[in-house]
N, C-alpha and C positions, 0 to 999 in steps of 0.2 A: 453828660452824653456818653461817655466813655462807660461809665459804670453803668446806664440803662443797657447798653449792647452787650457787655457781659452776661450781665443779669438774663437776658434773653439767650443768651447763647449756650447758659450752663440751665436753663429751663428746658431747649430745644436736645440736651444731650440726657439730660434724667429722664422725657419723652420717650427719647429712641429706645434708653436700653429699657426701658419698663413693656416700650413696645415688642425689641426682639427679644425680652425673656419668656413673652407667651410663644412665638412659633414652637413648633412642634414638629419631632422628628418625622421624616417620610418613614410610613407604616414599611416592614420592610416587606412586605411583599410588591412593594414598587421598584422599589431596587432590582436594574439589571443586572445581572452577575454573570459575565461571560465566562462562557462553558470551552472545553478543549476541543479543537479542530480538530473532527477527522480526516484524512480524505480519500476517498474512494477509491477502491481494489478492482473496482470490476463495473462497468455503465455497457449498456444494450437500451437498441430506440426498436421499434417498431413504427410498423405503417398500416392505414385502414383501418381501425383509424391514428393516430398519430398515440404514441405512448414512450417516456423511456421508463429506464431504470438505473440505480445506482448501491452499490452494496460497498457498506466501510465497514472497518472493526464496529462499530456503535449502531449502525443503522440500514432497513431496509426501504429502501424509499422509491416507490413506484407513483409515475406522474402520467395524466392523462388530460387531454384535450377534453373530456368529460369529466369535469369534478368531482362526480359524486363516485367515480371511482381512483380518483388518490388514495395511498394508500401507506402508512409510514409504520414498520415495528420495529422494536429491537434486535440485532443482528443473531442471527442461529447458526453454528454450525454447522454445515451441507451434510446431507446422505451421499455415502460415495456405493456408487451402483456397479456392480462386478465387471464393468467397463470401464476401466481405470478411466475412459477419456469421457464422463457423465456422472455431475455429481447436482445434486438435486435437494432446495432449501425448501422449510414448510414452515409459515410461522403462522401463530394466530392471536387475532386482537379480540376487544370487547367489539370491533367496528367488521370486523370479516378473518376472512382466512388468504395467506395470496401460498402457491406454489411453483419455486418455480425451478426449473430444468433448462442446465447449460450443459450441452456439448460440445466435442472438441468435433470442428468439420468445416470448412469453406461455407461461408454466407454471404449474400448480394445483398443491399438494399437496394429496393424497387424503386428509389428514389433518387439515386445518386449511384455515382458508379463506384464508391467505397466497398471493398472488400475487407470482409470480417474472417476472424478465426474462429468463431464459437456462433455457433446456432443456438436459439434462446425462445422457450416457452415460458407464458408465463398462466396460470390459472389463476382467476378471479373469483371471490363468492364475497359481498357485501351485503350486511344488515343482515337480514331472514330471506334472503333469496336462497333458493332450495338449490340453485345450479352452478355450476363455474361456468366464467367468462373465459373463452381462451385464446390467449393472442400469441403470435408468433413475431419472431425478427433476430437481429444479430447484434453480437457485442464482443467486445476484447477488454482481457484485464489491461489495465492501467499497471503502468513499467513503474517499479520502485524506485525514483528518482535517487535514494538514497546510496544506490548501486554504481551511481556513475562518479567515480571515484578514481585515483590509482592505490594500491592495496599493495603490500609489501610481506612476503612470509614471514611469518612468527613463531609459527608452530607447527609440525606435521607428523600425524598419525599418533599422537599424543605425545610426542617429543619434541625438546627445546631444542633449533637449530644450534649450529658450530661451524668451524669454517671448516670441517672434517667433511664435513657433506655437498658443501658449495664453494670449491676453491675460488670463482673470479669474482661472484656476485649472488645476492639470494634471489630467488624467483619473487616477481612482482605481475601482476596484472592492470593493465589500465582498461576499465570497461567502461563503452560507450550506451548508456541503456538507453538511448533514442533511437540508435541504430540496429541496437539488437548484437551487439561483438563485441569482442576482446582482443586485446595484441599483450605482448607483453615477452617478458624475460622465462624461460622455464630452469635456468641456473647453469645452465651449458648451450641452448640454441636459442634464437626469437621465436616466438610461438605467435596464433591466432585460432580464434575460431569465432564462433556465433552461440547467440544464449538465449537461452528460453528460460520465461519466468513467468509463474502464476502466484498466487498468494502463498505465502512463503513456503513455493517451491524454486530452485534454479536449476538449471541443467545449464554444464560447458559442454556443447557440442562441436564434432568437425574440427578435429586442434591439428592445426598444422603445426609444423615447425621446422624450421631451418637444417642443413647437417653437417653439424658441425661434428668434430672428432672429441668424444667428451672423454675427461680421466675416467676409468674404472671406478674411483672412490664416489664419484657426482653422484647426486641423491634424484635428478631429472624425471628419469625413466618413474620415480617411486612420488613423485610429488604432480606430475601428468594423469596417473593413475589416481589419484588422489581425488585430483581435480574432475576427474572424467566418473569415480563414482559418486559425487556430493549431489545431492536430489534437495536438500531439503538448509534452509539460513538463516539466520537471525542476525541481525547490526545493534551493538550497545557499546559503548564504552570507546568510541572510533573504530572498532576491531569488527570484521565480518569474519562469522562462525559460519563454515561450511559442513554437514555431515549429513548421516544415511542412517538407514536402521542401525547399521552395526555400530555405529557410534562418531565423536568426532575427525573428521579427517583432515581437515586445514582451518589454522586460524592465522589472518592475516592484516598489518595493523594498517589504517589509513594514512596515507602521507600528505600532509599538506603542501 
């Protein structure tokens, strides 16, 4: 008895694997292979009829309550229009053309009593239609999460700080990017103000700060100024690089 159940049992296992040595691998184009998350710098809706939109480093993705004008390209760089506050993207597919125009200006939605910073066109032409479609509405960039942080100086004006320049303490900022401000240390007073940010642009505007009696040596006054011309940012390495045309002006490292 003993040796028939064996016997069937090492029958039942030369089966199996004769059986899984036929499967065969999934072709790889069934394989999902998940792609890197962008997420979006800039979304604007529309009304009349109902439409948004949403622009990330990778993608322009325009959605309608009318399908047959969705509309998805790869991201383009804006035309910037000698109104520094209008800058203006064009792409085109094998499926259409979309163009579209964000100003900087107070917008309502007819819909809701939300108020927007950017007023937003957008042109439509799909397939061999001869025309553009054009819709209107409002949107706001989307706040770099990445920003809200507290930040510690590192570096200013292309120099390594010393305690030559900030006898009590080095300047730091803690910025709030939900609220739109900043409080923080400038190396001799408390400071604050409010910020503004579009795609990697920042402005520190409105810096208050406290009066205190600062040594002569304090580096404040030159690190304020610093902070008050940086336009333009980049975050890599935990460190947020602030500078302007004329080159870097503060690097400052994140503090956990």
């Amino acid at each position: 008895m003993r040796t028939t159940i064996l016997t069937l049992f090492l029958i039942g296992m030369v089966v199996s694997c004769k059986t899984n040595s036929n499967l065969k691998p999934l072709p790889e184009e069934t394989i999902e292979i998940p792609t890197k998350i962008t997420l979006s710098y800039f979304k604007a809706i529309g009304t009349e009829p109902f439409w948004s939109l949403e622009l990330s480093e990778a993608l322009i993705k325009f959605t309608a309550v009318d399908e047959s004008m969705n509309f998805n390209a790869p991201h383009v760089e804006p035309i910037l229009a000698m109104d520094a506050n209008v800058k203006m993207y064009r792409a085109a597919t094998e499926s259409g053309t979309i163009e579209i125009t964000i100003r900087k200006a107070t917008c309502s939605d007819s819909m809701s009593d939300t108020v927007y910073s950017y007023a937003v066109e957008v042109r439509l032409k799909k397939g061999v239609a001869s025309d553009y479609t054009t819709l209107t509405g409002c949107g706001n960039y989307i706040v770099d999460y990445r920003l809200h942080d507290i930040w510690v100086l590192e570096e200013l004006e292309g120099k390594n700080l010393s305690k030559d320049y900030f006898l009590d303490d080095f300047p730091f900022l803690e910025i709030n990017s939900k609220e739109m401000n900043f409080s923080g240390f400038g190396g001799c007073n408390r400071i604050r103000g409010n910020l503004f940010q579009e795609r990697k642009v920042v402005r520190f505007m409105d810096i208050a700060s406290s009066k205190m009696m600062c040594d002569p040596k304090n580096k404040e006054d030159m690190f304020l100024k610093a902070l008050t011309a940086a336009t333009t940012y980049e975050i890599k390495n935990n460190r947020l690089y602030l500078s302007n045309p004329d080159g870097m002006k503060i690097i400052m490292k994140k503090v956990d």
